[in-house]
C-alpha positions as CSV (number, residue, x, y, z in Angstrom):
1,X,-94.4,104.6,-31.2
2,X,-95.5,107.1,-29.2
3,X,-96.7,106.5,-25.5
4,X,-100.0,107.7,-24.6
5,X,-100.9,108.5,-20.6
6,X,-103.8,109.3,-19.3
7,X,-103.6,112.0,-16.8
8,X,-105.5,112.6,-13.7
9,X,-106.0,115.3,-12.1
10,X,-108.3,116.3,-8.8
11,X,-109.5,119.6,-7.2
12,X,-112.4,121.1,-5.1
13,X,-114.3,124.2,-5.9
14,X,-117.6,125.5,-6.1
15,X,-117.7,122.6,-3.4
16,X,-117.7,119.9,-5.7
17,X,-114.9,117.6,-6.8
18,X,-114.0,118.5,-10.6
19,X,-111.7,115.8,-11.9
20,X,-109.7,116.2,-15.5
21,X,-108.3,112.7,-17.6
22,X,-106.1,113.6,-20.3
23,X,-105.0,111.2,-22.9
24,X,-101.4,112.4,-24.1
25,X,-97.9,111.7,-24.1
26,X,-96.1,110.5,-21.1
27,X,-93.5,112.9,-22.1
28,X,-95.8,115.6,-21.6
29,X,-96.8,115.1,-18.3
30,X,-95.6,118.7,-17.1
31,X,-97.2,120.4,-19.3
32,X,-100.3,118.4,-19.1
33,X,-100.6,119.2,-15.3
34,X,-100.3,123.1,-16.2
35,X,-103.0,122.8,-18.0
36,X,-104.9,121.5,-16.3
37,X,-104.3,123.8,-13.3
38,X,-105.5,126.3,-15.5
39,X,-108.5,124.5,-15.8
40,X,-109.3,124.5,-12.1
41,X,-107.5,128.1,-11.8
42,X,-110.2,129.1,-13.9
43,X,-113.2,126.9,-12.5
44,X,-112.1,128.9,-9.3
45,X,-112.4,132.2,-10.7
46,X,-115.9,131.4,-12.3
47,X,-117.2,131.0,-8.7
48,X,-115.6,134.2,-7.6
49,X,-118.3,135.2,-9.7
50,X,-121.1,132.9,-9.7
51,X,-121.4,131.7,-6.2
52,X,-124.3,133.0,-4.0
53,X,-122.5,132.2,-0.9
54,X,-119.4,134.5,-1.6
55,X,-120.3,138.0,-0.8
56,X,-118.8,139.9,-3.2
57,X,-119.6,138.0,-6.4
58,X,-121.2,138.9,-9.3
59,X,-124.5,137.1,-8.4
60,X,-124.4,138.3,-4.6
61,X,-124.5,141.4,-5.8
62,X,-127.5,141.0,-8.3
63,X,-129.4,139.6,-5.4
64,X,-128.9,142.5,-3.6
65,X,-130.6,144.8,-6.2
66,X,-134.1,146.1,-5.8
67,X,-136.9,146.0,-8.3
68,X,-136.1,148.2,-11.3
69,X,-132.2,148.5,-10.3
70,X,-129.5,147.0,-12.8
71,X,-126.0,146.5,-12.3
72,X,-122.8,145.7,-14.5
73,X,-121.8,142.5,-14.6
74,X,-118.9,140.5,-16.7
75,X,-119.2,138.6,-19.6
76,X,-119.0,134.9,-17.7
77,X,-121.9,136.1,-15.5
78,X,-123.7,137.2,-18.2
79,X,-123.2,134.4,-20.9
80,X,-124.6,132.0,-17.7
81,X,-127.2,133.8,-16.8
82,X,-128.5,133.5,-20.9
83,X,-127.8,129.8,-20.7
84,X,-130.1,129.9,-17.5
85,X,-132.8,131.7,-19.5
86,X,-132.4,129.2,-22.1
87,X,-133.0,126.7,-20.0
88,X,-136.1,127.8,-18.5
89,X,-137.7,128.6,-21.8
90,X,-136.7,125.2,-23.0
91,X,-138.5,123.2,-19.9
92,X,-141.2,125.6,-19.7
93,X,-140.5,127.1,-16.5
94,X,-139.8,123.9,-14.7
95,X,-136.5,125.0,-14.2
96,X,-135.7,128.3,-13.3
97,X,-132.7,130.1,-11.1
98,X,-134.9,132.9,-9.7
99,X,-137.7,131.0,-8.5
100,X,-137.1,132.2,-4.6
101,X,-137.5,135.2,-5.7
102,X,-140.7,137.5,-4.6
103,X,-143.2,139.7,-6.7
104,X,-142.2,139.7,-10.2
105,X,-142.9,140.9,-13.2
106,X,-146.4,140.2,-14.5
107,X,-144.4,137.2,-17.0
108,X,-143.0,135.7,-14.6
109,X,-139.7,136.7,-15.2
110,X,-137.6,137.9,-12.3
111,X,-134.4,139.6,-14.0
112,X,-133.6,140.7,-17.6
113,X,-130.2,140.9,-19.8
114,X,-129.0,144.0,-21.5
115,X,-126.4,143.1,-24.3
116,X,-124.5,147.0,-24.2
117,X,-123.5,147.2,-22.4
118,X,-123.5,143.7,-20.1
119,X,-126.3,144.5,-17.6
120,X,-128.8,142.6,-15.4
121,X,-132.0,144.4,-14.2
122,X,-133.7,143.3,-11.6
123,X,-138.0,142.8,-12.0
124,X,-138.8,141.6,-8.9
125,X,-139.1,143.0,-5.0
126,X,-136.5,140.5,-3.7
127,X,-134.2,138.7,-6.3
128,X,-132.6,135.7,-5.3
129,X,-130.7,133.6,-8.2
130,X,-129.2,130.1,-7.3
131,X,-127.1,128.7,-10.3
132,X,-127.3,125.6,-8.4
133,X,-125.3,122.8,-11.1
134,X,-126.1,125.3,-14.1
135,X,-122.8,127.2,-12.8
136,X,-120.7,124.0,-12.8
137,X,-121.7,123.0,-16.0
138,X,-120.9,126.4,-17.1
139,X,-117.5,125.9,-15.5
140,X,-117.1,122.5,-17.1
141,X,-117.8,124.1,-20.9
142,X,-115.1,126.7,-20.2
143,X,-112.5,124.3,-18.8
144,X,-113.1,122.6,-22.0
145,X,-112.0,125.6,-24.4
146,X,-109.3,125.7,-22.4
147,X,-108.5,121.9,-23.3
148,X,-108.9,122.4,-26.9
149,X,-106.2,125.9,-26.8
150,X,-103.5,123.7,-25.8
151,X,-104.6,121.2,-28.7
152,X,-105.7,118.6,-26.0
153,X,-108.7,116.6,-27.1
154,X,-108.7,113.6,-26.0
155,X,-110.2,114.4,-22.3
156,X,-113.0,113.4,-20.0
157,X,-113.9,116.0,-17.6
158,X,-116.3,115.5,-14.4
159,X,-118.2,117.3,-11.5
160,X,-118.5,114.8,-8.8
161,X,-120.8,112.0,-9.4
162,X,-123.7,114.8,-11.5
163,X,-122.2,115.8,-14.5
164,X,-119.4,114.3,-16.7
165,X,-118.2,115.9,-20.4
166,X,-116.8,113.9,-23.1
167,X,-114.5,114.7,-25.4
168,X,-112.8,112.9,-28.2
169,X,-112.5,109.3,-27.0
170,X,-108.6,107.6,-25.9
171,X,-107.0,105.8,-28.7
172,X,-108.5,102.9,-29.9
173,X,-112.2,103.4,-28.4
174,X,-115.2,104.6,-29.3
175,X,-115.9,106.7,-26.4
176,X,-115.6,107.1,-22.9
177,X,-116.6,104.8,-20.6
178,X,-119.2,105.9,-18.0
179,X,-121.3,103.3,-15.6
180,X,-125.0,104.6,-14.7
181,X,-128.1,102.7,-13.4
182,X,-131.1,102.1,-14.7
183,X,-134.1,100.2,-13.3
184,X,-137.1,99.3,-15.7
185,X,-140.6,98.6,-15.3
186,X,-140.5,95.8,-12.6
187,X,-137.8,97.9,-10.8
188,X,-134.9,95.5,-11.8
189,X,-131.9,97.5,-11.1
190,X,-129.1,97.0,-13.9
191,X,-125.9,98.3,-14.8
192,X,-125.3,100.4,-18.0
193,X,-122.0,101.4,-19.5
194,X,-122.3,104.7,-21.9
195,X,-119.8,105.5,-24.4
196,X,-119.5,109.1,-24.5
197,X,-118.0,111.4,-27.1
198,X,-118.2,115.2,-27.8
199,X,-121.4,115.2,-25.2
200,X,-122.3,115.2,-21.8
201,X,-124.3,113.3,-19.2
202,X,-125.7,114.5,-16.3
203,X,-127.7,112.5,-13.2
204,X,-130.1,114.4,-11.1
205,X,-131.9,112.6,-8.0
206,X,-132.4,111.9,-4.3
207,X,-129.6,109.1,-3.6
208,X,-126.8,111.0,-2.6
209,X,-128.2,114.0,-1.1
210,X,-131.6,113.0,-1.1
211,X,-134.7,115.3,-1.4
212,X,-133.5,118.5,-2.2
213,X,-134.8,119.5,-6.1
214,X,-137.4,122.0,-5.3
215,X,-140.4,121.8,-7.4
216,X,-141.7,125.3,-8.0
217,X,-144.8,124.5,-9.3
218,X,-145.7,122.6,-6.4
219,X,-143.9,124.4,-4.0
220,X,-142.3,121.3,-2.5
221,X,-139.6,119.2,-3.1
222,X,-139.3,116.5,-5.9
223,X,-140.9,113.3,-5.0
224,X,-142.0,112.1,-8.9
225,X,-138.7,110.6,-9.8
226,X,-135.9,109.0,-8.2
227,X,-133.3,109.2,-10.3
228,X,-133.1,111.0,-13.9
229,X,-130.4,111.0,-16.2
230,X,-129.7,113.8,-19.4
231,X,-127.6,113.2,-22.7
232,X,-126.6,116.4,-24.9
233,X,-124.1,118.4,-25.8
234,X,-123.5,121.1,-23.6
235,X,-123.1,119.9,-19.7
236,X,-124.7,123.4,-18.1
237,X,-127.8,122.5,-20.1
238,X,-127.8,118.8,-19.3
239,X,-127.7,119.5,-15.6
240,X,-130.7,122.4,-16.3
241,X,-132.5,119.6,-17.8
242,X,-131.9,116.5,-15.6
243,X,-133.0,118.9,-12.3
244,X,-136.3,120.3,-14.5
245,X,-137.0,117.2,-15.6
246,X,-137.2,115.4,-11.8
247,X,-139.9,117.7,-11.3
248,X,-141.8,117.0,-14.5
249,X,-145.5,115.6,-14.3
250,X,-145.5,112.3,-16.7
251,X,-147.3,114.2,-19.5
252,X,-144.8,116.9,-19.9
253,X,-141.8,114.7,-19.2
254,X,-143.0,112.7,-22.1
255,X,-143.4,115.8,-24.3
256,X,-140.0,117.5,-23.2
257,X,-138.2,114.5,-24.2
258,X,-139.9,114.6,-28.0
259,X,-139.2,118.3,-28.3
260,X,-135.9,118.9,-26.9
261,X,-132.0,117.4,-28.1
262,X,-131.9,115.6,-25.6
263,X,-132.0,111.9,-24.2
264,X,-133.8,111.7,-20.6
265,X,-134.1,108.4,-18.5
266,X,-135.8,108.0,-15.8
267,X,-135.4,105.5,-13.2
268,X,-137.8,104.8,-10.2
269,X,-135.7,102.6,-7.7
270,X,-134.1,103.9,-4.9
271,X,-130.1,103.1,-4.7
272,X,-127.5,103.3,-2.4
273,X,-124.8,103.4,-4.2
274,X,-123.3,106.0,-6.4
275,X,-125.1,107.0,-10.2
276,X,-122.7,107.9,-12.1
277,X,-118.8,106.1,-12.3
278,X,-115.9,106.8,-14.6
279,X,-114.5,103.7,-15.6
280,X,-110.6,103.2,-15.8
């Protein structure tokens, strides 16, 4: 009978913690860990690329462009940058990567794609993109491909306590096990335990780092919502859509969660304690 493990496996980049749990065989235990270096080897490269506060990546460099100027960019960056647009078209603005971004274009849009070759144009007088958790989720999507080359598919991969991805469950379960909490209508906190599989889950709020969502419609930070979390399929949208949906008015949260693939909960009490635990 064969002896299954799970693996674990820790590393910082893009500063967050990513973690990776493999179920395999004990007796692949080498083998396991070099993939999973591969894994962060890669996360690492995405934020050569995607991270505003390195100053030669990809995106430092699109924020350096002028209005009408357009630069080359890989297809990473590019395939990001579409989920991003996505994302905004999806929750109507409410989230969107360019919003400190000055004068641009008369539809609101402050850079466009170009498919061939890969190319980003800039529309506005100062472009300024910020990825913010869209990039890690990005990151996380790509470590998963990865996972499934080496015919490992059994795995739970994480981004601090935001954003976890699913996999196929370990033997014998039905999914992962992830902890959040919830609080309903008389703000009684509880305790929920998810059981993920093939989908993601992402937490948005003010406990750990507290108000710092920035609500561009009201050109302030978040106050609406304490805590929101976002249950779908792809982990760079679920984190687009947990940080849009903090911001949300009632009305349109209510109407986002009808019209989108998603599965939103919001919570209104205040916690000190982490939102989002992987359970051994």
């Amino acid at each position: 009978m064969t002896d299954f493990t799970q693996h674990r496996f820790w590393d910082t980049i893009m500063a967050t913690q990513f973690s990776v749990i493999v179920e395999a065989p004990q007796i692949e235990a080498g083998r396991v860990r070099a993939v999973a270096e591969e894994v962060f080897d890669e996360m690492r490269r995405l934020e050569s690329l995607l991270s505003r506060f390195i100053e030669d990546s990809e995106i430092s460099q699109i924020n350096r462009l002028g209005n009408g100027e357009l630069t080359v960019i890989s297809p990473e960056t590019h395939r990001c940058l579409e989920l991003a647009m996505e994302a905004k078209r999806s929750t109507w603005g409410y989230f969107d990567i360019a919003y400190p971004s000055e004068d641009t274009s008369e539809g609101g849009d402050a850079f466009a794609l170009l498919a061939r070759p890969l190319l980003v144009v800039s529309l506005a007088k100062t472009l300024h993109l910020d990825l913010g958790g869209i990039g890690k989720g990005f990151a996380m999507e790509r470590g998963r491909a990865i996972l499934l080359r080496y015919g490992y598919s059994k795995a739970l991969l994480s981004a601090g306590d935001s954003t976890v991805l699913a996999l196929e469950p370990p033997h014998g379960m039905k999914g992962w096990p992830v902890q959040l909490e919830l609080s309903d209508d008389d703000q009684i906190e509880t305790i929920e335990t998810l059981e993920l599989e093939n989908e993601a889950l992402s937490c948005s709020g003010k406990t750990v780092r507290g108000e710092h969502i920035f609500d561009i419609r009201q050109r302030k930070y978040a106050t609406t919502r304490n805590r929101i979390y976002v249950r779908m399929p792809s982990p760079a949208l679920s984190d687009a859509f947990s940080t849009a949906a903090m911001t949300m008015p009632e009305d349109v949260f209510e109407r986002f969660s009808l019209t989108q693939q998603c599965f939103p909960i919001a919570c209104s009490v205040q916690s000190d304690t982490n939102v989002l635990r992987i359970l051994d």
